[in-house]
VOMARKOL-148771 format. One record per atom (N, C-alpha, C, O): atom name; y, z, x. Coordinates in steps of 0.02 Angstrom, whole numbers, m for minus. Example, Ala and Ser with C-alpha at 12.3 -4.5 7.8 and 13.67 -1.06 7.14 Angstrom:
BEGIN
+----+--------+--------+--------+
| at |      v |      w |      u |
+----+--------+--------+--------+
|  N |   m284 |    390 |    660 |
| CA |   m225 |    390 |    615 |
|  C |   m165 |    390 |    660 |
|  O |   m166 |    423 |    712 |
|  N |   m112 |    354 |    642 |
| CA |    m53 |    357 |    684 |
|  C |      2 |    394 |    645 |
|  O |     57 |    402 |    670 |
+----+--------+--------+--------+
//
This chain:
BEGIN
+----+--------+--------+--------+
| at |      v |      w |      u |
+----+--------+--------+--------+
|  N |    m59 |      0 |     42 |
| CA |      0 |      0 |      0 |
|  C |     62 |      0 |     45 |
|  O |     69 |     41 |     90 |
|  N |    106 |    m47 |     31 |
| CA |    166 |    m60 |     77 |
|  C |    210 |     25 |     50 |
|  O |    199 |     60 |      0 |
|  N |    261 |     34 |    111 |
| CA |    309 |     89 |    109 |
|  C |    364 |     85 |     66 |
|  O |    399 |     36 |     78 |
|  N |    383 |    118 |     26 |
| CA |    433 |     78 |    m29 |
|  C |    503 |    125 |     19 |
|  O |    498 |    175 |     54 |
|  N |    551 |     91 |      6 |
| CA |    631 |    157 |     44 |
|  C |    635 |    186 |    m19 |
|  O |    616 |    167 |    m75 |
|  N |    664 |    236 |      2 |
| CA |    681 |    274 |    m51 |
|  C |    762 |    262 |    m92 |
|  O |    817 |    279 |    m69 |
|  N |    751 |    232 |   m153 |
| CA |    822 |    191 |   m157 |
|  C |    870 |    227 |   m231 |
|  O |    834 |    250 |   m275 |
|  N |    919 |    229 |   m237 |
| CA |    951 |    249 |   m306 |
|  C |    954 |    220 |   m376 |
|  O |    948 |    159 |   m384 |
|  N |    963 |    254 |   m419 |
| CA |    965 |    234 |   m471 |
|  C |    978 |    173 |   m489 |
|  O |   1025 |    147 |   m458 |
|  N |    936 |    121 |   m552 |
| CA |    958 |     71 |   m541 |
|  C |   1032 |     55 |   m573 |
|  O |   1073 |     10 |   m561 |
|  N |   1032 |    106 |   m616 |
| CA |   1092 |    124 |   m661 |
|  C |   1167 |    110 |   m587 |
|  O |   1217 |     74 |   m593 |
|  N |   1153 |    140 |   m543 |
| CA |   1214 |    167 |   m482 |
|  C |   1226 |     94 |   m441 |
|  O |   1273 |     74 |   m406 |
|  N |   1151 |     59 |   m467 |
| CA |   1158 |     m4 |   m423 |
|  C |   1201 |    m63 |   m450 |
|  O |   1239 |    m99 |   m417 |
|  N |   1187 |    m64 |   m520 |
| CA |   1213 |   m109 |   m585 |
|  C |   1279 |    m98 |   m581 |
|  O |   1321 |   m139 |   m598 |
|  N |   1294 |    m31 |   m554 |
| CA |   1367 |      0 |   m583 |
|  C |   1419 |    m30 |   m491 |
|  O |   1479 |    m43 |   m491 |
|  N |   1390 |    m32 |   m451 |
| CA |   1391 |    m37 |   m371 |
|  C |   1435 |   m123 |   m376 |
|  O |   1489 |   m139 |   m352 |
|  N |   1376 |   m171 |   m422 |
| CA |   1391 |   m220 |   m388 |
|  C |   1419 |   m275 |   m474 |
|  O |   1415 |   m336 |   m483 |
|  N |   1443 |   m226 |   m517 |
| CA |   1466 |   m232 |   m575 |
|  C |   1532 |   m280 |   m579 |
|  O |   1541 |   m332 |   m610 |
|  N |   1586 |   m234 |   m525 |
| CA |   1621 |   m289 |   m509 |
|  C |   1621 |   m350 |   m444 |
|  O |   1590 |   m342 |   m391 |
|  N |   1667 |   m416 |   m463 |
| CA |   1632 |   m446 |   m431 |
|  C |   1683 |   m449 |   m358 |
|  O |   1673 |   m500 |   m324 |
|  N |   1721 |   m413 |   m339 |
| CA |   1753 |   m385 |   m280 |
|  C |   1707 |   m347 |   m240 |
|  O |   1701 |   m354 |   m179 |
|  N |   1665 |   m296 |   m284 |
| CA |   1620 |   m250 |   m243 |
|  C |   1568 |   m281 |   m222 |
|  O |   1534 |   m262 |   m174 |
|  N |   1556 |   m349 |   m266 |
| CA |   1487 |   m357 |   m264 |
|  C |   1475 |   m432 |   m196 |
|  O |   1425 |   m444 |   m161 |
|  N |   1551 |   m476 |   m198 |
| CA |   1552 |   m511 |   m144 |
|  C |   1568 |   m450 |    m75 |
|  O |   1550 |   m461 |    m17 |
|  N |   1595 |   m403 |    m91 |
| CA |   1580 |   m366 |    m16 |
|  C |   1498 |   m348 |      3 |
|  O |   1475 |   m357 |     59 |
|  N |   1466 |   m325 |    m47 |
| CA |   1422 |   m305 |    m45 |
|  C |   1379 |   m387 |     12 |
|  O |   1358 |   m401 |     68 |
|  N |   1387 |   m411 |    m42 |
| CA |   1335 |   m474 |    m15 |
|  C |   1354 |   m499 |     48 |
|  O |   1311 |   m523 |     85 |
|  N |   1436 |   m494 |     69 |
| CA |   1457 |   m512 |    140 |
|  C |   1431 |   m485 |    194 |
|  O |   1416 |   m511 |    248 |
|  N |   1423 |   m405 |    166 |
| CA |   1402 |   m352 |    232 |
|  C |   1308 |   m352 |    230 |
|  O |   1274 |   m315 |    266 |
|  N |   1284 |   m394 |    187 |
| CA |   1237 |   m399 |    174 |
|  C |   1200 |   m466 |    221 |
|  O |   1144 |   m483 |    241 |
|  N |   1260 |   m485 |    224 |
| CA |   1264 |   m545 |    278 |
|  C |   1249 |   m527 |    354 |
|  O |   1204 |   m536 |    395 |
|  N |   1311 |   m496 |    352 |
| CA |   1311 |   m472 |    432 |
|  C |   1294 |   m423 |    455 |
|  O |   1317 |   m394 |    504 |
|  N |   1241 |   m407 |    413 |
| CA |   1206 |   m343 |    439 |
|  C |   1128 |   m375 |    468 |
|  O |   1091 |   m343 |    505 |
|  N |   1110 |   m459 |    438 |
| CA |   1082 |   m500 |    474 |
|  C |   1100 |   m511 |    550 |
|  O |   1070 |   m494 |    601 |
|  N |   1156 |   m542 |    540 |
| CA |   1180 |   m569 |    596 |
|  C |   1213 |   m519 |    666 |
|  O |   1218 |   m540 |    724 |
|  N |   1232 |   m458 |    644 |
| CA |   1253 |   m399 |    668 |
|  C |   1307 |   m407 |    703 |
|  O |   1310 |   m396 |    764 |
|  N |   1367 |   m431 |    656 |
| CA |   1423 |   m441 |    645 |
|  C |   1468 |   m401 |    613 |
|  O |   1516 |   m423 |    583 |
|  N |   1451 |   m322 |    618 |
| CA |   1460 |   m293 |    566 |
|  C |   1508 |   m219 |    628 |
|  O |   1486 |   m200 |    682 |
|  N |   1569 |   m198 |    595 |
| CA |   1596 |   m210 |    545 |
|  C |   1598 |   m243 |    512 |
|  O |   1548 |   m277 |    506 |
|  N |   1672 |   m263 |    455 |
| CA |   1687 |   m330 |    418 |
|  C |   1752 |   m316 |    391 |
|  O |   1749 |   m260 |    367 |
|  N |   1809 |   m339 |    383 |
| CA |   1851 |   m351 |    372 |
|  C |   1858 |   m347 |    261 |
|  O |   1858 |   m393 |    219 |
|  N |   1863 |   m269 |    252 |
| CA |   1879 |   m286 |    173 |
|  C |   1927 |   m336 |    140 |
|  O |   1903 |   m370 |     95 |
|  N |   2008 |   m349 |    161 |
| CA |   2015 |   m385 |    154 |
|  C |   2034 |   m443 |    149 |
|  O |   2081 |   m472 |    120 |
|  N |   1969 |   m464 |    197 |
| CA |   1933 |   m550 |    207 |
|  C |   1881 |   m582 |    144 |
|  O |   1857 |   m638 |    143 |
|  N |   1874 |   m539 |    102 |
| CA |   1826 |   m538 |     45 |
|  C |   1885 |   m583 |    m10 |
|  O |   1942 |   m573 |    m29 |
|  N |   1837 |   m634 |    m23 |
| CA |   1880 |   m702 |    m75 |
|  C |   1882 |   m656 |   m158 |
|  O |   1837 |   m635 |   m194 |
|  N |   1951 |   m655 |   m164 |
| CA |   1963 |   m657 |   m230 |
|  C |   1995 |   m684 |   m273 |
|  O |   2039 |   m721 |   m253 |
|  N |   1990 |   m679 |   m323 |
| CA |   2040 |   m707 |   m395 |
|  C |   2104 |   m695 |   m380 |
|  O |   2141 |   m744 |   m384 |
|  N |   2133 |   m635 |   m360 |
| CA |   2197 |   m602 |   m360 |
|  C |   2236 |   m609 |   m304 |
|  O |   2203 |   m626 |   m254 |
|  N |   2308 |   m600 |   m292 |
| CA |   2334 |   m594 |   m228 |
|  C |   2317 |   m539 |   m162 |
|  O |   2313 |   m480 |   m180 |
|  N |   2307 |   m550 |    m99 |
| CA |   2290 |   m508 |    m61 |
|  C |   2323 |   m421 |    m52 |
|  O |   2298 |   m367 |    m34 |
|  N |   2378 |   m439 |    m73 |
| CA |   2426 |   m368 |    m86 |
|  C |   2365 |   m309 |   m138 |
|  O |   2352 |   m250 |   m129 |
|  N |   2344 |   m347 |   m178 |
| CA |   2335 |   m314 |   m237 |
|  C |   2241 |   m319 |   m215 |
|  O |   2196 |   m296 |   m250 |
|  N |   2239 |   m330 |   m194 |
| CA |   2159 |   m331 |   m163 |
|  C |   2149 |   m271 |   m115 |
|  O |   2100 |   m233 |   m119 |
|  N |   2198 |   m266 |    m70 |
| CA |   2211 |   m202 |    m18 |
|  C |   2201 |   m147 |    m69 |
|  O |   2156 |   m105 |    m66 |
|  N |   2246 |   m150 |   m113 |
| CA |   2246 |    m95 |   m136 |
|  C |   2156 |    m87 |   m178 |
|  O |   2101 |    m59 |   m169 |
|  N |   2190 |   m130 |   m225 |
| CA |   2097 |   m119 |   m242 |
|  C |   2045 |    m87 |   m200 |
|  O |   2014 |    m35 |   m210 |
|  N |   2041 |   m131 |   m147 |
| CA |   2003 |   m116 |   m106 |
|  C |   1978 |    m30 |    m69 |
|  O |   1925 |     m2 |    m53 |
|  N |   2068 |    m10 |    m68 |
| CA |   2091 |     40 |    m35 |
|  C |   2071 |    108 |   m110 |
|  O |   2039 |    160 |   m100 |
|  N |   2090 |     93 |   m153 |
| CA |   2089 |    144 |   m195 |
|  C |   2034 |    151 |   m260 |
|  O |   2023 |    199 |   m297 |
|  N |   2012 |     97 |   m259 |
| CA |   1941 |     82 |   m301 |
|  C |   1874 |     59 |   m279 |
|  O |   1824 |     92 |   m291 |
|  N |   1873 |     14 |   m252 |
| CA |   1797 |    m12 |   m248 |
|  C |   1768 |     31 |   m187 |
|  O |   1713 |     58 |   m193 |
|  N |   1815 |     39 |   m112 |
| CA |   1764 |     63 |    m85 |
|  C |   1767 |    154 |    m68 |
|  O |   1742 |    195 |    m30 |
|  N |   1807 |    153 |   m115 |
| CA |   1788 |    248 |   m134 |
|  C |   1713 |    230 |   m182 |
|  O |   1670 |    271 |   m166 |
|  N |   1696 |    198 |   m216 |
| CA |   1652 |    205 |   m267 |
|  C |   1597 |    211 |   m216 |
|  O |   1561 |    261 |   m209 |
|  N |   1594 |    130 |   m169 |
| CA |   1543 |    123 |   m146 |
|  C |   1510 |    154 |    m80 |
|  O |   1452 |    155 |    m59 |
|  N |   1596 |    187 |    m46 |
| CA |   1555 |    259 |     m7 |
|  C |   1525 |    324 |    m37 |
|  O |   1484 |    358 |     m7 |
|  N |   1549 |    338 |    m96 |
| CA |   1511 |    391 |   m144 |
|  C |   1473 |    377 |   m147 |
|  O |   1434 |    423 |   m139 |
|  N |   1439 |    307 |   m162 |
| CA |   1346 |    292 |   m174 |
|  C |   1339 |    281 |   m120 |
|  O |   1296 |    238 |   m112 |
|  N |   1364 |    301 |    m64 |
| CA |   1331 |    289 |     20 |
|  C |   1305 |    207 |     10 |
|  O |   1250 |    183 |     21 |
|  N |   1360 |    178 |    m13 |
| CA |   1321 |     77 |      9 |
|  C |   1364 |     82 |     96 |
|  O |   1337 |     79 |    151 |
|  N |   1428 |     90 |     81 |
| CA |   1492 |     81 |    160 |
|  C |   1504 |    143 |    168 |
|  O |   1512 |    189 |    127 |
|  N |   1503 |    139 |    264 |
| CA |   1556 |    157 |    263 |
|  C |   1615 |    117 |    301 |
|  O |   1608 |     70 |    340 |
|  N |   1697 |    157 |    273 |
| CA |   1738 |    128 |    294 |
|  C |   1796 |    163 |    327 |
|  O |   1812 |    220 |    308 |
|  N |   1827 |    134 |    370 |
| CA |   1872 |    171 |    384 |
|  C |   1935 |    121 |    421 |
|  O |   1931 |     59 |    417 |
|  N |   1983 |    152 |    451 |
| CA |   2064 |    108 |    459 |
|  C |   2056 |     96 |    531 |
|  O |   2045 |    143 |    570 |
|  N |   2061 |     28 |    552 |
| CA |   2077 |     15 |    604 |
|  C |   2124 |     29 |    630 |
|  O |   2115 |     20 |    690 |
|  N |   2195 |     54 |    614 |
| CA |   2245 |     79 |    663 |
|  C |   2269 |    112 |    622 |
|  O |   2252 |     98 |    565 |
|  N |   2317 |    166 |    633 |
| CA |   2375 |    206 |    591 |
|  C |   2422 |    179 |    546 |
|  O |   2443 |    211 |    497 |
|  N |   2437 |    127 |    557 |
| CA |   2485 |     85 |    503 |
|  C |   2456 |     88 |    437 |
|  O |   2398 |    101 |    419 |
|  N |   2516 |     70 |    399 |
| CA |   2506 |     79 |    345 |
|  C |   2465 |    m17 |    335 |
|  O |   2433 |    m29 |    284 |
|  N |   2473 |    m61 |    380 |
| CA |   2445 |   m123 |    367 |
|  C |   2383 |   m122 |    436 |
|  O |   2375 |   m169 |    475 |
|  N |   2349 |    m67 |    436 |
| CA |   2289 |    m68 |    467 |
|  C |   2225 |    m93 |    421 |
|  O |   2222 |    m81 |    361 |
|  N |   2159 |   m139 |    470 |
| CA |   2118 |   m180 |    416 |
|  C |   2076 |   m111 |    414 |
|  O |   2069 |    m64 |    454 |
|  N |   2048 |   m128 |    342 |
| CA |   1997 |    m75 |    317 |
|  C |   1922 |   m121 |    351 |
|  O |   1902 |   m177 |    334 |
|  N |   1897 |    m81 |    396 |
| CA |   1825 |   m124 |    423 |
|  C |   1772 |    m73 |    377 |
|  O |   1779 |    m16 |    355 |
|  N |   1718 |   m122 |    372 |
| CA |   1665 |    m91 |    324 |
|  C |   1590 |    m96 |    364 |
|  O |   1572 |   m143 |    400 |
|  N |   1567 |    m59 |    355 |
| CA |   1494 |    m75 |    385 |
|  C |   1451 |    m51 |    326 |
|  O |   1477 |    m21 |    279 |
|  N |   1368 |    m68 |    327 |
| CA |   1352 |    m33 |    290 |
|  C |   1333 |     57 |    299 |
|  O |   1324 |     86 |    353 |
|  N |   1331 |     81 |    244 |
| CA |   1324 |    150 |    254 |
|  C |   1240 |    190 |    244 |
|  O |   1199 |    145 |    231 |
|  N |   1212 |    245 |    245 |
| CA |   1168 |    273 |    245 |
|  C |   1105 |    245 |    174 |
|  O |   1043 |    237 |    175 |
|  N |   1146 |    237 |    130 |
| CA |   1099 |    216 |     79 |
|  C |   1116 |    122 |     56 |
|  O |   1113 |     95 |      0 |
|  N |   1131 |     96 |    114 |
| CA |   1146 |     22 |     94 |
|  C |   1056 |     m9 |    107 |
|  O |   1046 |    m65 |     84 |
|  N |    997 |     26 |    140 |
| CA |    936 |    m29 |    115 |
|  C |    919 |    m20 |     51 |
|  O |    897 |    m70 |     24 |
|  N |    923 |     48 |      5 |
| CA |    914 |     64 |    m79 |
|  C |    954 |     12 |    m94 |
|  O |    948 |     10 |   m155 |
|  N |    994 |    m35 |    m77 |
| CA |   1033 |    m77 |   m129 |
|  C |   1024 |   m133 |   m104 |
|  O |   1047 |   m176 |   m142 |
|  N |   1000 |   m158 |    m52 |
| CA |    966 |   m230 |     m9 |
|  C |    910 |   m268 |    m50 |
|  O |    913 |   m327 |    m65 |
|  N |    865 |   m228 |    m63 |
| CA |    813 |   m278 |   m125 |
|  C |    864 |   m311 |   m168 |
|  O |    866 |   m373 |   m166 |
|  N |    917 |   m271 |   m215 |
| CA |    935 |   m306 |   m268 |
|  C |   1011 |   m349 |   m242 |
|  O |   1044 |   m375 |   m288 |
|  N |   1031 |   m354 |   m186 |
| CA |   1048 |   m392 |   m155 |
|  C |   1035 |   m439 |   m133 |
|  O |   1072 |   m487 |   m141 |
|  N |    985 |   m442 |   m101 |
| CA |    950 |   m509 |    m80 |
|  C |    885 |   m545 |   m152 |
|  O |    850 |   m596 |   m147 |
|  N |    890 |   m500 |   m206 |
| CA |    869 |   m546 |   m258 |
|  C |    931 |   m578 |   m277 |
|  O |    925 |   m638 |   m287 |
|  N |    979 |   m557 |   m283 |
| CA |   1061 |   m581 |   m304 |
|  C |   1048 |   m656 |   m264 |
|  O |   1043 |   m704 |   m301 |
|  N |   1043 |   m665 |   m205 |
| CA |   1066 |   m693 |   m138 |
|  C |   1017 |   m729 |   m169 |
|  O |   1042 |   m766 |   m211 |
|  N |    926 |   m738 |   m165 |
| CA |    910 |   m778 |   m181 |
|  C |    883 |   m846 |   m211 |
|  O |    851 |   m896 |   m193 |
|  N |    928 |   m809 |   m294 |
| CA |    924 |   m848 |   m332 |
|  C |    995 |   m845 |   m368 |
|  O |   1009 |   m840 |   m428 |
|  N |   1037 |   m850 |   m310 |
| CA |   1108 |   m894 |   m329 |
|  C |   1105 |   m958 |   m384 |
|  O |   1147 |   m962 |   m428 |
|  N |   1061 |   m997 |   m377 |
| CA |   1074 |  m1060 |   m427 |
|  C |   1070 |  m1047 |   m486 |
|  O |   1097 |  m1074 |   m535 |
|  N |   1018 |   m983 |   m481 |
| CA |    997 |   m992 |   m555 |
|  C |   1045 |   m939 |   m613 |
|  O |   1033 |   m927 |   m672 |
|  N |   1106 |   m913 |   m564 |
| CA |   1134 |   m863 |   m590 |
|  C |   1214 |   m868 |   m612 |
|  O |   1250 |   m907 |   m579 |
|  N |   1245 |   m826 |   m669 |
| CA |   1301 |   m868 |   m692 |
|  C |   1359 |   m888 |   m644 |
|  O |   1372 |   m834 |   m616 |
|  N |   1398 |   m935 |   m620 |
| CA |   1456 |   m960 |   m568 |
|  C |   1494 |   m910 |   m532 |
|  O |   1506 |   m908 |   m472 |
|  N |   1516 |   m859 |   m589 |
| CA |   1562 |   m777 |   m558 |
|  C |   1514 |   m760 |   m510 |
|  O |   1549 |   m743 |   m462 |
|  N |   1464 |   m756 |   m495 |
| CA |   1395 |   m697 |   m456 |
|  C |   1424 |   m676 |   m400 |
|  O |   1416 |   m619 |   m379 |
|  N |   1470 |   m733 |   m363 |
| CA |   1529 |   m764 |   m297 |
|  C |   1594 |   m748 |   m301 |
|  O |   1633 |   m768 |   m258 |
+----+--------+--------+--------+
//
C-alpha cells in the first residue's frame, strides 16, 4: 500500500484555491517548486485587475489566508513600503499538490477562468 501525506481538509483546499488570484499563485509556485525556482514574485501573478490593487490583495487577503493553511510562506524583500512579496511554498503545500496537479492536468477539460 503506497504512503498517503497527510493532507487538509478538502473543504480548506476548495476554499485555498477558490479564488482565482490564490489559485494562479498556487499553481505558479506549484511550478517552481518543479523547477526550484522558488521563491516567486506575488506580484508577478497575471490578473484581471490593476497591479496597485493586486499588491494589496495580495498583501492583505490571499496570502494571509494561504499562510494560515500553511500552503506559503511569505515574506518582504526589503523595508520599503514597495518591497516584492516572495512566496515559496510552505509546510503543508504537498496536502494541496494532488489537487493541484489534478487542476494542472486536466486544464482542457476545465472552465477558461481555472488561469
Amino acid at each position: 500500500m503506497s504512503e498517503q501525506i497527510s493532507v487538509a481538509s478538502f473543504d480548506s483546499q476548495l476554499e485555498a484555491i477558490s479564488d482565482p488570484e490564490r489559485r494562479r499563485l498556487l499553481l505558479a509556485l506549484l511550478e517552481t517548486t518543479r523547477t526550484g525556482e522558488i521563491p516567486i514574485d506575488a506580484g508577478a501573478i497575471e490578473s484581471d485587475g490593476d497591479e496597485r490593487a493586486l499588491d494589496i490583495r495580495m498583501a492583505h487577503v490571499h496570502l494571509p489566508k494561504l499562510e494560515a493553511l500553511g500552503y506559503v510562506d511569505s515574506y518582504v524583500e526589503d523595508d520599503s513600503n514597495r518591497g516584492r512579496r516572495l512566496v515559496a511554498d510552505g509546510p503543508q503545500f504537498d496536502g494541496i499538490r494532488p489537487l493541484l496537479e489534478l487542476l494542472e492536468d486536466n486544464e482542457a477539460l476545465l472552465p477558461d477562468d481555472l488561469r
